[in-house]
C-alpha positions as CSV (number, residue, x, y, z in Angstrom):
1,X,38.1,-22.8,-5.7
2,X,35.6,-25.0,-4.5
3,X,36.1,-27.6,-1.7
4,X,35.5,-31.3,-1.6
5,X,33.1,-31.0,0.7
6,X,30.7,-28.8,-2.0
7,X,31.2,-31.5,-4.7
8,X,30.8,-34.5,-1.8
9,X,27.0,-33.1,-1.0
10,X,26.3,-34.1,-4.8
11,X,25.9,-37.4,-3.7
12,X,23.1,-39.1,-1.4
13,X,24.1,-39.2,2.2
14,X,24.3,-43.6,2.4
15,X,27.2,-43.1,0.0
16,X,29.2,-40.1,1.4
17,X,31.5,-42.0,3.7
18,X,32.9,-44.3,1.1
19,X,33.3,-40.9,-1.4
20,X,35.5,-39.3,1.6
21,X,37.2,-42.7,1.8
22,X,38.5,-42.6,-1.9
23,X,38.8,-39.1,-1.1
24,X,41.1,-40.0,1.8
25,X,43.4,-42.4,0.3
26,X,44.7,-39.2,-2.4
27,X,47.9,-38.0,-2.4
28,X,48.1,-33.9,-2.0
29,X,48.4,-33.8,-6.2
30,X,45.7,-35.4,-6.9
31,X,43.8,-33.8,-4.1
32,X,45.2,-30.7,-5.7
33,X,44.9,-31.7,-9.6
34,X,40.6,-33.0,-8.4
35,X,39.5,-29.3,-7.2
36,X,41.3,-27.4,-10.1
37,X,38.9,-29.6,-12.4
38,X,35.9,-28.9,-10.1
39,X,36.7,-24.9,-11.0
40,X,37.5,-25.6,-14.6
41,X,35.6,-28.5,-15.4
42,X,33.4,-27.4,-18.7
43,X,29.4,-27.9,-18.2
44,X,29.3,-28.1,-22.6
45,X,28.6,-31.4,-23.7
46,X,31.1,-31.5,-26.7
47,X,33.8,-29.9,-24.8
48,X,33.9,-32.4,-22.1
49,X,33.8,-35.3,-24.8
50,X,36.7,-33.3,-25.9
51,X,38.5,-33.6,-22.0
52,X,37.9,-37.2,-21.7
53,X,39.1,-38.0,-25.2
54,X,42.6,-36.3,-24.3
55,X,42.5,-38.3,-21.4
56,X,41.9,-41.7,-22.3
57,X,45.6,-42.4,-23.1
58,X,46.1,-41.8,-19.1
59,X,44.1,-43.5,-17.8
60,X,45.0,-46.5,-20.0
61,X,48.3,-46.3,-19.0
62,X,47.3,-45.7,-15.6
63,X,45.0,-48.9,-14.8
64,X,44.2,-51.7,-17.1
65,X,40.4,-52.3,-15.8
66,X,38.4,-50.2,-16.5
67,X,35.5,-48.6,-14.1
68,X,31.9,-50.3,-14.9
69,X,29.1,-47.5,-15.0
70,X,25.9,-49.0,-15.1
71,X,22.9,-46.9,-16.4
72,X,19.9,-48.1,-14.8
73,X,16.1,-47.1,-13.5
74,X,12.6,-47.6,-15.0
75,X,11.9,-48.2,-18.7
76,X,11.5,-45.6,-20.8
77,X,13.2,-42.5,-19.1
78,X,16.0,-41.5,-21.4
79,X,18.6,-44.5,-20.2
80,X,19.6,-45.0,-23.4
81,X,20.0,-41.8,-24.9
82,X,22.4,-40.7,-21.8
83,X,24.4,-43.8,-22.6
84,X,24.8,-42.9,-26.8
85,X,25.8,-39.3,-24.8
86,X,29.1,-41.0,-23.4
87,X,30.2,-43.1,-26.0
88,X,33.2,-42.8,-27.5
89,X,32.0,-44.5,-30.6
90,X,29.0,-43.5,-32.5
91,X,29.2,-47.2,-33.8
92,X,28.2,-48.3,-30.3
93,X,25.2,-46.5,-30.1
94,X,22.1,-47.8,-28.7
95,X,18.6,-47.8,-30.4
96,X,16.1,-45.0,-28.6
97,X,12.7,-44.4,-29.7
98,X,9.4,-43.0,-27.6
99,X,7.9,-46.2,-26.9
100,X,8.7,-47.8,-23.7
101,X,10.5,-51.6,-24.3
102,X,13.2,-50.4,-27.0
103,X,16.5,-51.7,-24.9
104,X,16.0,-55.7,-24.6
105,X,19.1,-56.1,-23.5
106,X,22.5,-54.9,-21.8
107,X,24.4,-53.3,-24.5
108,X,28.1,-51.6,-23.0
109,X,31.0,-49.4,-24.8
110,X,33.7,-47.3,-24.2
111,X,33.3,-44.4,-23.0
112,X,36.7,-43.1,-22.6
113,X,37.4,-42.8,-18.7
114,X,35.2,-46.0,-17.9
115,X,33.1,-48.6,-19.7
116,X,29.4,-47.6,-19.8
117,X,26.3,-50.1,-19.6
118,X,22.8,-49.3,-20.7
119,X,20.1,-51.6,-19.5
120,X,16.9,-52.2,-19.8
121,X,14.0,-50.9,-18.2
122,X,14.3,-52.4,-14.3
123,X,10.7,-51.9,-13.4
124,X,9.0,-54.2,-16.2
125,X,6.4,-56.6,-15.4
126,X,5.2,-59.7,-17.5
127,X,7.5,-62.9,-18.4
128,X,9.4,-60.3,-20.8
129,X,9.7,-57.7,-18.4
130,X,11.0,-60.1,-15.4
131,X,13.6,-61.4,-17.8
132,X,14.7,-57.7,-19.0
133,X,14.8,-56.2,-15.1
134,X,16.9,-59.4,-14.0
135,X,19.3,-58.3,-16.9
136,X,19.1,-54.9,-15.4
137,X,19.7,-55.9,-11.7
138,X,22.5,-58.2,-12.3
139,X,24.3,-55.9,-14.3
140,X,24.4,-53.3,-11.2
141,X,25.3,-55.7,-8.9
142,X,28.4,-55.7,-11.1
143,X,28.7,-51.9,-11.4
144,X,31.4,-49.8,-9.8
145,X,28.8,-46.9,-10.3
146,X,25.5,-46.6,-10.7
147,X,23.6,-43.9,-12.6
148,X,20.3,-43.9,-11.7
149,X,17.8,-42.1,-14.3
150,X,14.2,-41.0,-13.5
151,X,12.1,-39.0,-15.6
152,X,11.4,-35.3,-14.8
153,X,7.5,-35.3,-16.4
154,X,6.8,-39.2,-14.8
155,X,7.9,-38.0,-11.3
156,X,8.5,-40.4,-8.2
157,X,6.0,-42.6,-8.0
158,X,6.2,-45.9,-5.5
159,X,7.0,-48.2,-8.1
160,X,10.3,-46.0,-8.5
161,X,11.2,-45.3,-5.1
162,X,10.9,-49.4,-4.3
163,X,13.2,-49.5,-7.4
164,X,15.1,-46.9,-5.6
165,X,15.8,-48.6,-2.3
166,X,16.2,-51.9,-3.9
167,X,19.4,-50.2,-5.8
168,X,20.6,-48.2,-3.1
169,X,21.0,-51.8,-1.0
170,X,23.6,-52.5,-3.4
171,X,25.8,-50.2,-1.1
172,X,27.3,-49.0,-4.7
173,X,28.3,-45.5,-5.1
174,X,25.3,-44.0,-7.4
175,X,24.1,-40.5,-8.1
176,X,20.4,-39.8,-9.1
177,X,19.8,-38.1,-12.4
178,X,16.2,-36.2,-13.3
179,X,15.8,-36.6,-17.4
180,X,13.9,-34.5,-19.2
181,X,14.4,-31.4,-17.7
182,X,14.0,-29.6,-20.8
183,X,10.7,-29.9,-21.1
184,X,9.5,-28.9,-17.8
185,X,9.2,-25.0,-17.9
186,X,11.5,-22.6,-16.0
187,X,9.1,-21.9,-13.5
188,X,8.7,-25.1,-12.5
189,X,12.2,-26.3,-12.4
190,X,12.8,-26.1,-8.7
191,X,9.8,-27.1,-7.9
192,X,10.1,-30.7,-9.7
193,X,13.8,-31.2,-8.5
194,X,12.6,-30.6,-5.0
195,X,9.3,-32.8,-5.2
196,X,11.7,-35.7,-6.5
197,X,14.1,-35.3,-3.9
198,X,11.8,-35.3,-1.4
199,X,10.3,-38.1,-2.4
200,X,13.5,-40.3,-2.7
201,X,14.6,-39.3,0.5
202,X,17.3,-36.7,-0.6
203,X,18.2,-33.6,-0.9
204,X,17.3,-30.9,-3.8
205,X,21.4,-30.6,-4.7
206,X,21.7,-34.2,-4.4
207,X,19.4,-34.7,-7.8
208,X,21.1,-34.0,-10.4
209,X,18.2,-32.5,-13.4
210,X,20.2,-33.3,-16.8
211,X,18.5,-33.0,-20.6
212,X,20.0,-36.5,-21.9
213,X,19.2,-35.4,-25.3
214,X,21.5,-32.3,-25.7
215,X,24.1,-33.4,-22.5
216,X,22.9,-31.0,-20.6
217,X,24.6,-31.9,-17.0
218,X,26.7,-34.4,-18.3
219,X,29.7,-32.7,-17.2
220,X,28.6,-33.3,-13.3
221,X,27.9,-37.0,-14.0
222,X,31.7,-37.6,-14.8
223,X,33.0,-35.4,-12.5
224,X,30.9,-37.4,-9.8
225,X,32.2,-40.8,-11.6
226,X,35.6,-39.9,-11.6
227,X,35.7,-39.1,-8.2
228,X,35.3,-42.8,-7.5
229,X,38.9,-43.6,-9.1
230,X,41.8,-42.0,-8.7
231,X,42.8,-42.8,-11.8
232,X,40.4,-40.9,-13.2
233,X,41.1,-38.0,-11.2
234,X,44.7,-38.0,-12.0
235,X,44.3,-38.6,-15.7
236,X,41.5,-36.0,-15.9
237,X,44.0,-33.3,-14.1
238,X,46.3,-34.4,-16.6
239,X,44.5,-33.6,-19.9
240,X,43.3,-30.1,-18.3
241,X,46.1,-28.3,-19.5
242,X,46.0,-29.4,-23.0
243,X,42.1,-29.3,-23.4
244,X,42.5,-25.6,-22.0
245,X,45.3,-24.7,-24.4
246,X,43.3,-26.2,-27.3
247,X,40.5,-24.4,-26.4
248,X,42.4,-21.3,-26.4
249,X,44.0,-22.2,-29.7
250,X,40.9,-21.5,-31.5
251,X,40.6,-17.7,-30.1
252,X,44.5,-17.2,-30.8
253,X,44.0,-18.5,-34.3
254,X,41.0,-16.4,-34.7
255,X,42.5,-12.8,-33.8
256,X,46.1,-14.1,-35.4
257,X,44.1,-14.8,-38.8
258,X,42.4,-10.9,-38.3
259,X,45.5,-9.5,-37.0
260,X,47.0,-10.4,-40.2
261,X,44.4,-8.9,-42.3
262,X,45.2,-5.5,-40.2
263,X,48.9,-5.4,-41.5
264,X,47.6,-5.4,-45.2
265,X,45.8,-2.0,-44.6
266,X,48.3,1.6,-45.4
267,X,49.1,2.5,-41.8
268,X,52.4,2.8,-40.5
269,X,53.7,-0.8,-40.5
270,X,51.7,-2.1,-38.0
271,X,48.7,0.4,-36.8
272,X,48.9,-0.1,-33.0
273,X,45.1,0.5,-32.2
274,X,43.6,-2.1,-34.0
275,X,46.3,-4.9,-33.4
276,X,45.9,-4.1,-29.7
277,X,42.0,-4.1,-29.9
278,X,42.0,-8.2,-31.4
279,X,45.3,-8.9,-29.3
280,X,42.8,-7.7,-25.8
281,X,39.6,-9.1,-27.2
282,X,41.7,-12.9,-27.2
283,X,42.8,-12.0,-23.8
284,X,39.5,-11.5,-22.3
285,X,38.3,-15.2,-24.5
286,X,41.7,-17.3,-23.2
287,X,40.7,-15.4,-19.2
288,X,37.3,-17.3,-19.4
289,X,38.9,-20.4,-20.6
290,X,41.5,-20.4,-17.2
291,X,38.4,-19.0,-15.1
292,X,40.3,-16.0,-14.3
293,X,38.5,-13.5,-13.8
294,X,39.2,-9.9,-15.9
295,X,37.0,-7.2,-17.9
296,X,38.4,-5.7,-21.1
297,X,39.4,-2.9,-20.1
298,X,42.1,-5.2,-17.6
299,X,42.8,-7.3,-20.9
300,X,43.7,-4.5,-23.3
301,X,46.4,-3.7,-20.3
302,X,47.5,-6.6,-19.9
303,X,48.4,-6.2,-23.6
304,X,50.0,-2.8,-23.0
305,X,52.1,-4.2,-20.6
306,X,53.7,-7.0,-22.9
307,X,53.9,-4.4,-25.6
308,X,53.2,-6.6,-28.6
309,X,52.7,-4.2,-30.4
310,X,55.6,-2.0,-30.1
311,X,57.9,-5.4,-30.5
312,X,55.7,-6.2,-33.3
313,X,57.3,-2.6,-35.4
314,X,60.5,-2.9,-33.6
315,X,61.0,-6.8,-35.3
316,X,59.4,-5.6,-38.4
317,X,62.1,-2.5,-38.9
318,X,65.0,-5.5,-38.2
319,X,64.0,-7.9,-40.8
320,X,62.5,-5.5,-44.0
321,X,66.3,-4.4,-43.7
322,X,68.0,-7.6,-43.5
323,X,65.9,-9.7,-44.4
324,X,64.0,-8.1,-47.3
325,X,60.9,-10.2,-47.7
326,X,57.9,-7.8,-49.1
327,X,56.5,-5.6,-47.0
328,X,53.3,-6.7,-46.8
329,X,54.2,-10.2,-46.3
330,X,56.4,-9.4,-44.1
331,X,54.1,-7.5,-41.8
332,X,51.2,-10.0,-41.8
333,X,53.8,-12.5,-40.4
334,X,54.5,-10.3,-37.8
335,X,51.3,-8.9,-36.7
336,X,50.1,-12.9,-36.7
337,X,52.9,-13.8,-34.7
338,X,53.0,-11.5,-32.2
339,X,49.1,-12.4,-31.8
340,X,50.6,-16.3,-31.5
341,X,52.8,-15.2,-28.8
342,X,50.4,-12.7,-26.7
343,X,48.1,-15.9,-26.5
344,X,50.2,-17.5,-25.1
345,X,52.0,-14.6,-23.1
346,X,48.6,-14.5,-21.3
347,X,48.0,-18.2,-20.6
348,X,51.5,-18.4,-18.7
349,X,49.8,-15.1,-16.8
350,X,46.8,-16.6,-16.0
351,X,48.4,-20.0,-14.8
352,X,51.0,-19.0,-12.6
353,X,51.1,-14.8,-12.7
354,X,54.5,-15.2,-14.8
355,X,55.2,-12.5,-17.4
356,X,57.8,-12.9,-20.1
357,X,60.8,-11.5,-20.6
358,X,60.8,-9.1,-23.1
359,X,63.9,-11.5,-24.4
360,X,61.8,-14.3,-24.3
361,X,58.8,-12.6,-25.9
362,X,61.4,-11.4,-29.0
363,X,62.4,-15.0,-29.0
364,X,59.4,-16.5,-29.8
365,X,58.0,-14.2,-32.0
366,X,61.0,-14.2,-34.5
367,X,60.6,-18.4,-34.1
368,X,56.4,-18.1,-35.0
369,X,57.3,-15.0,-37.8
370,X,59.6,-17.4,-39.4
371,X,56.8,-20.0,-39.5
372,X,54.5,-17.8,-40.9
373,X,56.6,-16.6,-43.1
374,X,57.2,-20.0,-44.5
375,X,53.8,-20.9,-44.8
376,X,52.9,-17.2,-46.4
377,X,55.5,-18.0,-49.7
378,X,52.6,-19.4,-51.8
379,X,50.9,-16.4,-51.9
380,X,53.5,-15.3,-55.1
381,X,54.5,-11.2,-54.4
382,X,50.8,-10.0,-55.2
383,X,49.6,-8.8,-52.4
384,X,46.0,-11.0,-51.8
385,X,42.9,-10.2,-50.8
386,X,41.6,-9.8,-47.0
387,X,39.5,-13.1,-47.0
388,X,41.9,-14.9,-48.8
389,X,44.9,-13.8,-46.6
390,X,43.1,-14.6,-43.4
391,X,42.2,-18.2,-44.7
392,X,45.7,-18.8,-45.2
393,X,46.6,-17.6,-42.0
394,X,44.0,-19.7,-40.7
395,X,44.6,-23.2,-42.3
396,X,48.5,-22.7,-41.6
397,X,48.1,-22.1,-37.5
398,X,45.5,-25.0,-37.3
399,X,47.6,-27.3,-39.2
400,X,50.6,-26.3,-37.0
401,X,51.9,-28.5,-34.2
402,X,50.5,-26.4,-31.7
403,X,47.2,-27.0,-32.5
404,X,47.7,-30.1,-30.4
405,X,50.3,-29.1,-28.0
406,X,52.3,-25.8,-27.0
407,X,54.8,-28.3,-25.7
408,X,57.5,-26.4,-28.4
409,X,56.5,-22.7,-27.2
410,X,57.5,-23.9,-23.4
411,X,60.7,-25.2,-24.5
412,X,61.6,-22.0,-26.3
413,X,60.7,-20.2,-23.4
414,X,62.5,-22.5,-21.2
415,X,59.7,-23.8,-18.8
């Protein structure tokens, strides 16, 4: 796990020692809850809107202010475009275009954690110009952040690193952001980052080079925001857990819906090759998801070791004789649920290295069979086809309440 101190050299030296004094002022959880999200934290752009979105309700609860983030730095360097990236609503979205001018004015929005601002270009000349950088000025003298953009192909010239110095005085915690860094070529990546830096005054790792237009990077940005609220920290450490299971969710649906389709084939109720190939391949997508680290080879025994498969024939031989649903139907349940339950067999593995009780395990996979089950019975007693099977499958476990939550599946298995 990475230590505060690697996240804390992110920043520009002149605003380290009030970082460390936020930093300070934590308890040991959110000390704690802050580094797990530095390990976990996702760098795609649509998965951290996803994190902040589940977090929102937190941090509302948590403090009724929010923080002000002021985007600022010359005109025409992708201001606006990082703003539209951290809005909550695509109603709030500000105008971009090529030519330099486009943002007039100071346009702000919610952006989940903290309320953004965009501003206008803060190096303008002319009676226009003076009017649109005093817009820009005043609104970071009211910031509790600043995010100060620069363009990657412009460079650092003297106009910028005045503007520079002039917002550093503020004394306001800020991190530098090089736009545009997708179209300088590979080669030359380094090579820009460090002739910026050197020219601010900073370090090469205290630049951060993000492509506004896709997000790229914007997952350091809010880490580096966040660490200037506790709040934030605490609400984001709060949401982890769900964004991860959610995340997961998608794999465990995936290789529930194809376990499903195995069942239908003539083996021996449930062939145990196949159903522990899908039930290892989920294991090795969920072990990326909780950064733990594991080949397939470790996943598929992992698998072996729960034996999901064997208490997938084992409940299958109970119920066709109680229970008499159709075979078939019967045995897609199963080999879906069992799938369910693996998931989520390895998730409580890879958080705290606890294995279910083969009790526990049986538990839960009668609960999910009779689920499926129940969500199976308007298939009729034809047996369907593959693709229509694993739709079904599919569209059942997505509509589930544990798409949103596996709060039911811990109380089952008594957390």
């Amino acid at each position: 796990m990475p230590s505060f101190d690697d996240f804390l050299s992110y920043f520009p030296t002149d605003v380290q020692d009030s970082i460390r004094l936020i930093w300070n002022a934590l308890g040991p959880k959110e000390k704690t809850s802050f580094l797990s999200l530095l390990a976990a934290f996702p760098s795609d752009a649509g998965l951290v809107k996803g994190l902040v979105k589940m977090s929102t309700a937190q941090v509302r609860q948590t403090f009724g202010q929010k923080h002000n983030v002021v985007i600022i730095g010359p005109a025409n360097v992708g201001k606006s475009t990082l703003y539209n990236q951290m809005l909550r609503s695509k109603q709030d979205a500000a105008a971009v275009g090529p030519l330099p001018g486009t943002t007039r004015q100071t346009q702000q929005a919610d952006a989940g954690l903290f309320t953004v601002v965009d501003t206008p270009g803060a190096d303008a000349v002319g009676d226009q110009g003076e009017h649109e950088r005093y817009l820009a000025l005043s609104a970071a003298e009211q910031a509790d952040f600043l995010v100060l953009v620069f363009d990657a192909i412009q460079g650092i010239k003297k106009t910028e690193q005045e503007l520079f110095h002039e917002l550093a005085a503020l004394k306001k915690p800020y991190l530098v952001a090089l736009n545009k860094m997708d179209l300088v070529s590979y080669s030359d990546l380094d090579s820009v980052i460090a002739q910026s830096a050197t020219n601010l005054g900073l370090k090469p790792e205290q630049v951060v080079p993000i492509a506004a237009k896709d997000g790229q990077n914007l997952s350091r940005l809010l880490l580096a925001i966040a660490a200037t609220e506790p709040a934030m920290i605490a609400a984001l450490g709060q949401a982890l857990p769900e964004y991860r299971w959610q995340l997961a969710w998608r794999s465990i649906v995936s290789a529930a819906s194809i376990s499903a389709v195995i069942a239908l084939a003539p083996l021996p109720v449930i062939d145990f090759i196949p159903l522990t190939i899908t039930q290892s391949v989920m294991v090795l997508g969920i072990a990326r998801i909780y950064n733990y680290r594991i080949n397939l080879q470790r996943a598929t025994e992992l698998v072996t070791t729960f034996g999901m498969a064997f208490l997938a024939r084992t409940i299958f031989q109970q119920l066709s004789e109680f229970e008499g649903p159709l075979g078939w139907l019967l045995a897609a349940a199963i080999a879906s649920s069992t799938t369910v339950v693996m998931g989520y067999a390895a998730i409580r593995w890879f958080e705290r290295s606890e294995k279910l009780t083969p009790e526990v395990l049986k538990k839960l996979t009668r609960t999910m069979t009779t689920y499926m089950l129940d969500m199976l019975k308007g298939l009729g007693k034809r047996k369907p086809g593959r693709k229509d099977l694993e739709a079904r499958i599919a569209a059942s476990l997505a509509e589930s309440p544990l798409a949103e939550s596996r709060k039911s599946l811990d109380e089952e298995a008594g957390q």
